[in-house]
KEMAR-940087 format. One record per atom (N, C-alpha, C): x, y, z. Coordinates in steps of 0.1 Angstrom, whole numbers, plus 2048, in hexadecimal, padded with zeros to 3 digits. Atoms other than C-alpha are relative to their C-alpha. Last residue first. Layout:
N
XYZ;...
This chain:
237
8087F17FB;7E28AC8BA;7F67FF7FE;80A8087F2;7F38898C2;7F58107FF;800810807;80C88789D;7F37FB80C;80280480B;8118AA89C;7F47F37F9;8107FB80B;8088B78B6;7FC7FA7FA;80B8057F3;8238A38D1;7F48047F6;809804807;8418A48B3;7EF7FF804;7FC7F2808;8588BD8C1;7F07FD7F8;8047FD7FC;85989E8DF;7FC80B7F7;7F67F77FD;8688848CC;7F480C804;7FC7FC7F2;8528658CD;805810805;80F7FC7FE;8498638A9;7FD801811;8027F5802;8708638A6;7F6801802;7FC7F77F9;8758488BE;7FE80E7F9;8007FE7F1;85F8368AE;802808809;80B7FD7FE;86783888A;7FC80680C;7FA7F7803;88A82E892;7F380B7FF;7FC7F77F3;87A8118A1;80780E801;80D7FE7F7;869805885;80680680C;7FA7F57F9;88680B86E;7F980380D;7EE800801;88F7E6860;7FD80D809;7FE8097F4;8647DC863;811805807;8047FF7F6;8577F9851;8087FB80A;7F67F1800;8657F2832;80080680A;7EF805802;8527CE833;809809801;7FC8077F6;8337DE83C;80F7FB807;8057F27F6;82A7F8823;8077F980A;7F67F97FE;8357DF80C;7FF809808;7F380D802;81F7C1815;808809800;7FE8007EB;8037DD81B;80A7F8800;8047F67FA;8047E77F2;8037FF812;7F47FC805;80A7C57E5;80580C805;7F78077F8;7EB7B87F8;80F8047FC;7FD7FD7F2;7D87D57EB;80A7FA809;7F57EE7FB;7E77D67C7;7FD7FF80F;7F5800800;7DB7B07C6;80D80D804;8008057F4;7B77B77CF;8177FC803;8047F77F8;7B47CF7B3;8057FC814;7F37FC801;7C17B479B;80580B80B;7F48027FA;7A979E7AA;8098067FA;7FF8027F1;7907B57A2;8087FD804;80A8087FC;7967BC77C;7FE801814;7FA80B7FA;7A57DF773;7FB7F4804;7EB802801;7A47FA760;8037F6803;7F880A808;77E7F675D;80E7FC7FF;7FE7FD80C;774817769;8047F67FA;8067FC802;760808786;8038057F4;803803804;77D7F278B;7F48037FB;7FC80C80A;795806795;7F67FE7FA;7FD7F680A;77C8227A4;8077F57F7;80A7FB809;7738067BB;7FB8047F5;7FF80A806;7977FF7C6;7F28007F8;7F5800806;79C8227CD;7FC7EF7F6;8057F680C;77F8277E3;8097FE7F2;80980480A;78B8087F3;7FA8067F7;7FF808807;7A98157FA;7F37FA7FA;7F77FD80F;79F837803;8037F77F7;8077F8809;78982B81B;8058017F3;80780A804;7A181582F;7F88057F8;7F580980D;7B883382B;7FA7F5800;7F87F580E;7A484C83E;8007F47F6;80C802806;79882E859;7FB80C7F2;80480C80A;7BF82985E;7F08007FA;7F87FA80B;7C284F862;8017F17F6;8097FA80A;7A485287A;8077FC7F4;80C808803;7B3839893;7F77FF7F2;80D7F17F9;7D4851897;7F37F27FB;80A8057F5;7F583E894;7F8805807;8087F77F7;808859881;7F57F780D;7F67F57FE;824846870;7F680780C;7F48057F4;813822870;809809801;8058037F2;7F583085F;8067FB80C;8057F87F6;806843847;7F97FE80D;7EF7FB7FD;81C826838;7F880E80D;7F980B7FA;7F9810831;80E80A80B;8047FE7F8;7E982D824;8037F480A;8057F67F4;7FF834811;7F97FE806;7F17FD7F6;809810808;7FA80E806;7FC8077F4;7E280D801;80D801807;8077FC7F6;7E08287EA;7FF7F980B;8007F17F9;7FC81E7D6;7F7802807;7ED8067F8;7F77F67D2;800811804;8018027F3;7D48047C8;8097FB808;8067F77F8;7DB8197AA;7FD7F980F;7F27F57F9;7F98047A0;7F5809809;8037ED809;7DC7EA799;805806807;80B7FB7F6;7EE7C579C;7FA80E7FD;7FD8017F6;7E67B877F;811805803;80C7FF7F3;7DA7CA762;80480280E;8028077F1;7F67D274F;7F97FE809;80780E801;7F67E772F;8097FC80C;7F580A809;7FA80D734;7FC7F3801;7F98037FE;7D5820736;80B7F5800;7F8805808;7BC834728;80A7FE80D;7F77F47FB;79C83873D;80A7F67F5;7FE7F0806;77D828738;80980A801;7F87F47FA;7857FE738;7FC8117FA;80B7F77FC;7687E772B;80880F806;8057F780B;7817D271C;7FB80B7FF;80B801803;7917C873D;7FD8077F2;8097F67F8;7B87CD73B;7F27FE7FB;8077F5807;7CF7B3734;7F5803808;80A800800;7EB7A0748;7F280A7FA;8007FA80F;80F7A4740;7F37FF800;80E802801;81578E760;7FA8067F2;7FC8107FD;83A794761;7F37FC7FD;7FC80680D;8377B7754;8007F4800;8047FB80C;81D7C2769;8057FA7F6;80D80C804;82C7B0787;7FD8057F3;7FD80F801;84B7C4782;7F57F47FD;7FD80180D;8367E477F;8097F67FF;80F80480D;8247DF79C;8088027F5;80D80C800;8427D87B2;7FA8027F7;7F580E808;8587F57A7;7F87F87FB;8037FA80D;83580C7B4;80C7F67F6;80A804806;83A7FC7D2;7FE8027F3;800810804;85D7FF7D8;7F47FC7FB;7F780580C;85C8247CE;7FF7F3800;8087FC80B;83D8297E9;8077FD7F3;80E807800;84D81A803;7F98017F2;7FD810805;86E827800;7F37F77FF;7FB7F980E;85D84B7FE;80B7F27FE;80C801807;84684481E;8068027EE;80780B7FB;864839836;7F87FF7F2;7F5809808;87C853828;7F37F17FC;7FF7FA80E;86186C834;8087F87F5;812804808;85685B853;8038047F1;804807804;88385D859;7EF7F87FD;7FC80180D;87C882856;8087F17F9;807812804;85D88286A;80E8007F4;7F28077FC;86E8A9870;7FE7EF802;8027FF7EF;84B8BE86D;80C7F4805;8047F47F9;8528C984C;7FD7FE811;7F17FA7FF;8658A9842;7FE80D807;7FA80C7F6;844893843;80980C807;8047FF7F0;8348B3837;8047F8809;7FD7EE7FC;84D8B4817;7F67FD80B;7EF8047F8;84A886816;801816800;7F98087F3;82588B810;809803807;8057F47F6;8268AA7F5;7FB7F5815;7F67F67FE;83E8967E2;7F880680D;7F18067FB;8298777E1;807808808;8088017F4;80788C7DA;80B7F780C;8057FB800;81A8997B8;7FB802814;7F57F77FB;82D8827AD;7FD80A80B;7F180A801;82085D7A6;80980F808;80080C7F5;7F986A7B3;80E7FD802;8047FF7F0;7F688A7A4;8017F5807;7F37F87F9;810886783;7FA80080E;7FA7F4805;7FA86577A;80980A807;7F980480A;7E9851795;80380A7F4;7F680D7FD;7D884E7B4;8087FA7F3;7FB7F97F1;7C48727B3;80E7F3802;7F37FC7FE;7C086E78E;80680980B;7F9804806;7AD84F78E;80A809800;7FC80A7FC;7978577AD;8127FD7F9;7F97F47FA;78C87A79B;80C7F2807;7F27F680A;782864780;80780580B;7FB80C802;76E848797;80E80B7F4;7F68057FC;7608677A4;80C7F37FF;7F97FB7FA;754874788;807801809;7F67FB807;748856778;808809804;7F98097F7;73084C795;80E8067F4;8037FD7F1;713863789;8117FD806;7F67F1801;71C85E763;807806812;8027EF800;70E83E76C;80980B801;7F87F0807;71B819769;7F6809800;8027F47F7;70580077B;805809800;80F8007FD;7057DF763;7FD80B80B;8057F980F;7287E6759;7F0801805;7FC7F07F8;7337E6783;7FA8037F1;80C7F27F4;71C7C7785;80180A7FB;8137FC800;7287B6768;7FB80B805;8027F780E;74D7BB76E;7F28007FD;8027EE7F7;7447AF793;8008097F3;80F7FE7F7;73A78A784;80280E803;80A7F780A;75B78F76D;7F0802806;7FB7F780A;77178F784;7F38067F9;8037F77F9;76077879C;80480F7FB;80E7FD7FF;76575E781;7FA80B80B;80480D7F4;78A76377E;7EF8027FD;8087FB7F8;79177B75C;7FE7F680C;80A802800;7AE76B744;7F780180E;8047F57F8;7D277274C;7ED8067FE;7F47F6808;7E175972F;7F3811806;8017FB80F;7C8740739;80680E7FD;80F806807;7C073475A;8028017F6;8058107FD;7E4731767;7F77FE7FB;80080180F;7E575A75F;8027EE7F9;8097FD80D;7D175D77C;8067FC7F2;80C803801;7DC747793;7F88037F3;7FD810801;7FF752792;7F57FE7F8;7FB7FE80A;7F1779798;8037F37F0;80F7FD806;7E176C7B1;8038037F4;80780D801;80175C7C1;7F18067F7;7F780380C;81577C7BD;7F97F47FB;7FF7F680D;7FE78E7D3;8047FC7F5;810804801;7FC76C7EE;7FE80C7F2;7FE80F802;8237707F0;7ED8007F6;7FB80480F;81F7927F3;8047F57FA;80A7F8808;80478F80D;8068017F6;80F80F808;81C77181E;7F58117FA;7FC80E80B;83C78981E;7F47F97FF;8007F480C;8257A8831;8087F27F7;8127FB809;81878D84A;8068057F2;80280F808;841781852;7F18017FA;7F77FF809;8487AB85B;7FE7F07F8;8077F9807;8287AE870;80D7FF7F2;80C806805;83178C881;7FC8097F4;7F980A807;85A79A885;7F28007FC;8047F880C;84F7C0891;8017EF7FA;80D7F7809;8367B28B1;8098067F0;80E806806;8517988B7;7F78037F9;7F980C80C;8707AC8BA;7F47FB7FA;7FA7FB80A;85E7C18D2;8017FA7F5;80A803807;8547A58E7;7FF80A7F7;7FE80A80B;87979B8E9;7ED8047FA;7F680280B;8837BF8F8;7FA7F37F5;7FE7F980A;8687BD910;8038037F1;80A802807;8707A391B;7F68067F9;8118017F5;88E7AB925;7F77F87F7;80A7EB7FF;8AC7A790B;7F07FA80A;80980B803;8C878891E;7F68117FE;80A8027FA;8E879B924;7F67FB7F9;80280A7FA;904795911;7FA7FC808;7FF80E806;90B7B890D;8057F5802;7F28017FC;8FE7D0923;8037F47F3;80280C7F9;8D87DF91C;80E7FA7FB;7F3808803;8CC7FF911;8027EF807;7F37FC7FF;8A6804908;80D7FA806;8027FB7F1;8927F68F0;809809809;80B8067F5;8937E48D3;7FD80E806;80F7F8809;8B07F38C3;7EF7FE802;805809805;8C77E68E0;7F580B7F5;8127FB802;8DA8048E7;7FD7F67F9;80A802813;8FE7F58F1;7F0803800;80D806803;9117FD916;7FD8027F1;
């Protein structure tokens, strides 16, 4: 007999249950979505520098108003703490590392590969677009940083994590965690100026696109490990 990866065994040349094919199904749609968001990511990008050599959209600059027109010291501190929670040594090394070590500490040790291919491909990603797009940074910007607007590395990163962690632990709270985070995230973007909107909007679709896609090849390997009995606290405590 052969271990269909699906599911379980099954002879060969037999026809897979049905089970088996609806399997298949649920990873193939969420694996052809994540291609159309990076499609649709790359496409904005397009768009934009189609108007003029990466020149503001009009909803760009309508929100740039706002967030100038309602600056406070008040909002600054978190819009800082923001910046160097999802970027620099604490976001690129720092909060990475200390992920994939408790993935590993409690034996998630393909969750750990899972969340450390994810996060390198994304982080690739933005800096490919960056250079391809070469797109400039609002004027109004308060923080120093490299040239590239779109997409913003800070929210392609916080979304894959929280993209990558909510299909490891599948807990309710952890996507309503990480829906937070990202928008908090995307916010802080543009609250400091680093970044326009749609560039903001681009790291997120770029962000869950790869979370997704890297997902799709091990999903069942996943599975069975978030299954394994050592794991019952961890992941259900």
């Amino acid at each position: 007999m052969t271990r269909d990866e699906s599911g379980p065994k099954t002879q060969p040349g037999v026809e897979p249950s049905v089970d088996q094919k609806t399997r298949r199904v649920q990873r193939f749609w969420p694996l052809v979505s994540a291609l159309a968001v990076l499609v649709v990511a790359v496409l904005i990008g397009t768009l934009v520098m189609l108007r003029g050599a990466g020149n503001p959209l009009g909803f760009d600059t309508e929100w740039m108003d706002e967030i100038i027109e309602h600056r406070n010291p008040f909002w600054e501190v978190p819009s800082l703490a923001m910046n160097y929670l999802g970027g620099g040594l604490i976001g690129v090394f720092i909060v990475p590392i200390g992920v994939i070590a408790a993935l590993c500490l409690f034996r998630r040790f393909w969750a750990a590969v899972y969340f450390a291919v994810a996060t390198i491909l994304s982080a690739a990603l933005v800096q490919l677009l960056k250079g391809i797009f070469g797109r400039a940074r609002p004027e109004e910007i308060l923080v120093h940083a490299d040239f590239g607007s779109f997409p913003s590395g800070h929210v392609a990163n916080a979304t894959t994590m929280a993209v990558v962690l909510a299909i490891i632990l599948r807990r309710s709270w952890v996507w309503i965690v990480g829906i937070v985070y990202v928008i908090l995230m995307l916010l802080s973007r543009t609250y400091l100026g680093a970044h326009w909107l749609s560039d903001t909007f681009g790291g997120l679709l770029l962000g869950a696109g790869v979370a997704v896609i890297v997902w799709a090849p091990i999903a069942n390997k996943l599975y069975r490990e978030n299954e394994s009995p050592h794991l019952f606290v961890f992941v259900r405590g």
